[in-house]
C-alpha positions in Angstrom: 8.8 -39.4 -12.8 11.4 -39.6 -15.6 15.1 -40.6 -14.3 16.6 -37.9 -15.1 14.5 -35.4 -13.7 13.1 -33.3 -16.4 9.6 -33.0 -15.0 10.9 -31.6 -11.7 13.0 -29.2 -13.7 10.6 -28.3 -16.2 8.1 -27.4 -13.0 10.7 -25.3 -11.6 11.0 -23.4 -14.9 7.3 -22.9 -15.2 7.5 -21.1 -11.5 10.7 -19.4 -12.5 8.8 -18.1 -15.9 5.5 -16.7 -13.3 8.3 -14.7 -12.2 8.5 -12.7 -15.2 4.6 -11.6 -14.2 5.5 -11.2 -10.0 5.5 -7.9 -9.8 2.8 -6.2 -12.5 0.3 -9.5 -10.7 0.8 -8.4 -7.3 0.5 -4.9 -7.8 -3.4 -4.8 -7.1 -3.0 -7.1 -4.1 0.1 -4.5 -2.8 -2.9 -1.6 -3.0 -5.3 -3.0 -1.0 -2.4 -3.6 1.5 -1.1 0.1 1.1 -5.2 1.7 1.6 -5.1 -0.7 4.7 -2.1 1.0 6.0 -2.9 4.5 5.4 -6.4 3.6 6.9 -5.4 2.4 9.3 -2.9 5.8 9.8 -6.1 8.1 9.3 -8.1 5.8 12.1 -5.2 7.0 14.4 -5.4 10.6 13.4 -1.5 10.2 12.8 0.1 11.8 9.5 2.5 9.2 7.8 5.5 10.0 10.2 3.4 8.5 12.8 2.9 12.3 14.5 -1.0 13.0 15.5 -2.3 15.2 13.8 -3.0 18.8 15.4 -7.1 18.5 16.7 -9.7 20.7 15.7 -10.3 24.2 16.7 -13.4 22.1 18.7 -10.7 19.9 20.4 -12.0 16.8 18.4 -9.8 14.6 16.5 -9.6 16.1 12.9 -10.4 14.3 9.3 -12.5 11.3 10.9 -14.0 10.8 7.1 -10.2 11.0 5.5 -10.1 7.1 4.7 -13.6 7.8 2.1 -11.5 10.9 0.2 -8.3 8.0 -0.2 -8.2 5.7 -3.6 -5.1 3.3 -3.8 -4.6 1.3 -7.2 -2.1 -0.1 -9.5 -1.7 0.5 -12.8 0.4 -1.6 -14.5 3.2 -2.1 -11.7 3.0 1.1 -10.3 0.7 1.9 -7.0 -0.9 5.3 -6.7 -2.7 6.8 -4.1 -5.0 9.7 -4.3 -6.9 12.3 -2.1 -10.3 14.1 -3.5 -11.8 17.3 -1.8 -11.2 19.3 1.6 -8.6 16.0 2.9 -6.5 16.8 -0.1 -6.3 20.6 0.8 -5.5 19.7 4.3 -2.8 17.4 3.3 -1.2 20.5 1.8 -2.3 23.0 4.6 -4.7 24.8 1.7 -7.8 25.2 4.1 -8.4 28.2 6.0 -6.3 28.4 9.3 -3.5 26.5 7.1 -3.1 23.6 9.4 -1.4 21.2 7.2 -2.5 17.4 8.2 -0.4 14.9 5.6 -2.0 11.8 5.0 -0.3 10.4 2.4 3.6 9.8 2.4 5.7 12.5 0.2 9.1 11.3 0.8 10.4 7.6 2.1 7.7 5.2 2.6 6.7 4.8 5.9 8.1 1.7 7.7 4.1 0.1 8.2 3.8 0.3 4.6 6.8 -1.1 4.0 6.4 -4.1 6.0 3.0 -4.5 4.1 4.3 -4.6 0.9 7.3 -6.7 1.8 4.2 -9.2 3.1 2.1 -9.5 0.6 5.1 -9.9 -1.8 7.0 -12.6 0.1 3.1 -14.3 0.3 2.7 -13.8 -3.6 6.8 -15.2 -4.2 6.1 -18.3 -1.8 2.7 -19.1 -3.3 4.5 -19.0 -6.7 7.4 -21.2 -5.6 4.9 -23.3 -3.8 3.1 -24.1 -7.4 0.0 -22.6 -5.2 -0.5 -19.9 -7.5 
């Protein structure tokens, strides 16, 4: 190692350049992270302010299929999730009856996502610090 410590600094720039990248390169990873949350939200039968969701006329837990109507992605930096078919009309209350069950978030983000975005970005910052990724 040179004496006056240029490769350690010029290593430290090269993690402080990946930087630049961070957030458009974790993006995809944050998705998978967000469907996991939101599945895991449907699984309960709980809308994204953690209330259950009103059961069926039948008495059975309602939109057991949701998670398969869900797609979360990134483009570029930006994570969107989306709802296809009769789960997107009951998110809005559309269906007949007009029981509205939300699935996905409208306002704040709910505190699960939150705290799994705020993991997998620590993990991503750390593994780039690290000179792991």
């Amino acid at each position: 190692m040179a004496k006056d410590g240029s490769i350690a600094l010029d290593a430290q720039i090269a993690k402080l350049r990946r930087l630049a990248t961070f957030v458009g390169g974790s993006a995809p990873v944050v998705a998978l992270a967000v469907k996991r949350e939101i599945g895991a939200q449907i699984a309960a039968g709980r809308g994204p302010d953690g209330k259950a969701w009103k059961p069926t006329k039948a008495g059975t837990p309602a939109l057991r299929g949701a998670a398969g109507a869900l797609t979360v992605k990134a483009i570029g930096s930006v994570v969107v999730a989306t709802l296809t078919g009769v789960e997107a009309r009951h998110h809005f209350g559309a269906v007949k009856g007009k029981v509205k069950r939300e699935i996905l978030p409208t306002g704040k983000i709910p505190d699960p996502v939150t705290r799994a975005i705020t993991r997998v970005l620590t993990g991503e910052f750390n593994a780039i610090m690290a000179g792991t990724k």
